[in-house]
C-alpha positions as CSV (number, residue, x, y, z in Angstrom):
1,X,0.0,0.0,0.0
2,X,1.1,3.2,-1.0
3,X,0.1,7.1,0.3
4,X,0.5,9.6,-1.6
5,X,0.0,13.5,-0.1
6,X,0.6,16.6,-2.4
7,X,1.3,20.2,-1.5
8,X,2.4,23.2,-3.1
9,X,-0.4,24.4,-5.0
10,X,-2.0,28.0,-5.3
11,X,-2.5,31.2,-7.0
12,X,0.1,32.6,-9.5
13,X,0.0,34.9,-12.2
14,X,0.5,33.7,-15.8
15,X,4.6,33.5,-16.4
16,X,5.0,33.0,-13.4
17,X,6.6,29.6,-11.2
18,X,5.1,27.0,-8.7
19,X,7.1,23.9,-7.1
20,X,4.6,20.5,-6.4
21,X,5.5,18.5,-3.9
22,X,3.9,15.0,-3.5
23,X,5.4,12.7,-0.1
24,X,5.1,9.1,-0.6
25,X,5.1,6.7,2.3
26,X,4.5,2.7,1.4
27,X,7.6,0.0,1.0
28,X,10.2,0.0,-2.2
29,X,9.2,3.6,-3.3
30,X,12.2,3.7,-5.7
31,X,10.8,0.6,-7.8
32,X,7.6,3.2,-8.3
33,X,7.2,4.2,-11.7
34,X,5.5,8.2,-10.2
35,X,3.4,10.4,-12.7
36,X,1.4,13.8,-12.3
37,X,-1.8,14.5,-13.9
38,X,-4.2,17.4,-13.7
39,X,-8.2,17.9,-14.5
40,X,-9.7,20.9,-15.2
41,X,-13.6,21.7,-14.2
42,X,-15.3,19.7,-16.6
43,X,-12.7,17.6,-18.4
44,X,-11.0,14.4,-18.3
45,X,-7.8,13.8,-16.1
46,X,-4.7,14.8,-18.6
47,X,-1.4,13.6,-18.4
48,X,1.7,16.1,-17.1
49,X,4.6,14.1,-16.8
50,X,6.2,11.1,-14.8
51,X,9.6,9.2,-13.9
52,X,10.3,5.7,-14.1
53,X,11.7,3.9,-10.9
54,X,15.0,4.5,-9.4
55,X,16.0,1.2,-8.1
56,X,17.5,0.0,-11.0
57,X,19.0,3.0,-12.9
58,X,19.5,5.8,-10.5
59,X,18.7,8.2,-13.4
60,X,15.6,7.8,-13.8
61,X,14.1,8.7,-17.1
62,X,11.7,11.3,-17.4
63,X,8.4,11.5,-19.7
64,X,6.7,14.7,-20.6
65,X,2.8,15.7,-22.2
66,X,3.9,17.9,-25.2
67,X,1.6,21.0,-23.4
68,X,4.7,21.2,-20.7
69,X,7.6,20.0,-22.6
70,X,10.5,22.8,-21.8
71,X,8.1,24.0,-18.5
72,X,7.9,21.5,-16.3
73,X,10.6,19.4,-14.5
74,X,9.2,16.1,-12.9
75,X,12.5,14.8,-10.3
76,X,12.5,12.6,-7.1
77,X,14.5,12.1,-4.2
78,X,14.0,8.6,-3.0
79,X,15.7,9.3,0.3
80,X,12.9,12.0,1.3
81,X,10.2,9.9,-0.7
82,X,8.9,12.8,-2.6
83,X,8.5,13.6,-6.3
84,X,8.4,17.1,-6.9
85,X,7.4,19.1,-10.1
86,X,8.7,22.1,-10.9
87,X,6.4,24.0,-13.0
88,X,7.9,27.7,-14.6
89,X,6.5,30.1,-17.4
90,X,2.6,29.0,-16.2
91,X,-0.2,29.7,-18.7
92,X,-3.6,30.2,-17.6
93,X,-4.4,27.1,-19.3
94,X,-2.7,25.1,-17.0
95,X,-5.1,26.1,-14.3
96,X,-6.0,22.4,-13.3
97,X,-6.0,20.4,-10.0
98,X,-2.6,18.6,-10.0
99,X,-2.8,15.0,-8.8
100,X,-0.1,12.2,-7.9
101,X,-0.1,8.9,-8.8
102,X,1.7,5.9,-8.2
103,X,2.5,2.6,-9.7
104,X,4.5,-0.5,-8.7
105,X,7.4,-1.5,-11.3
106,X,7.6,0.2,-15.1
107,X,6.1,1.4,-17.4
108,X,6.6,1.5,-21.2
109,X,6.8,4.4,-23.2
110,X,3.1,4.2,-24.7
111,X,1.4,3.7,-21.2
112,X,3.2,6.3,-18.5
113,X,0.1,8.7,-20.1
114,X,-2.5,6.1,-19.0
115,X,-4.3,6.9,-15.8
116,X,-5.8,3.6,-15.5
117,X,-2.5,2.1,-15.4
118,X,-2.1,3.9,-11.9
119,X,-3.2,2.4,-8.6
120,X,-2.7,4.5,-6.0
121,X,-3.6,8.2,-6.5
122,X,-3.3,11.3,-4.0
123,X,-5.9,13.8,-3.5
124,X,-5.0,17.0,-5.7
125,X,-3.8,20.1,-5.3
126,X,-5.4,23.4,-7.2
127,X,-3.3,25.1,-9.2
128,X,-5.0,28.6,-10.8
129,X,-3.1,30.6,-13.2
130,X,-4.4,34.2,-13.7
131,X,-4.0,35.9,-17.0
């Protein structure tokens, strides 16, 4: 069983920078693949970005939705058990709820952007971008 606890969300102006934060508390967090998502008010949850576990190649490989490419900066620090996202030049359109998600083993290139693939899930944190 994994828990999963993000923080770090709020208001910012558009261009602006915010810094996610999700703690993770279970057994073997570094053989976790780990992947952000957000939903907006009315539509689907979206994929942001994720890393593949860290137990086997400590530099772990990073995977990006083409809307944050050159943004956003998904890293982890298995020692602390947090996976942080580092989100810079914000657009209003990136005003979502930002939610954490977790998933035993890895994950191949095609499925990190699946959702459904993800078992364990924290509870969001808003992020509003004003214009």
């Amino acid at each position: 069983q994994v828990s999963l606890v993000e923080s770090g969300g709020g208001l910012v102006q558009a261009g602006g920078s915010l810094r996610l934060s999700c703690a993770a508390s279970g057994r073997a967090i570094p053989s976790y693949s780990m992947g952000w998502f957000r939903q907006a008010p009315g539509q689907d949850r979206e994929f942001v970005a994720a890393i593949r576990p860290s137990d086997i190649r400590p530099d772990a490989s990073t995977e990006y939705a083409d809307a944050v490419k050159g943004r956003f900066t998904i890293s982890r620090d298995d020692a602390k058990g947090t996976v942080d996202l580092q989100m810079n030049n914000l657009k209003p359109e990136d005003t979502a709820v930002y939610f954490c998600s977790a998933r035993s083993g890895p994950l191949g290139s095609t499925q990190f952007s699946l959702p459904s693939l993800y078992p364990y899930w924290g509870q969001g944190t808003p992020v509003t971008v004003s214009s």
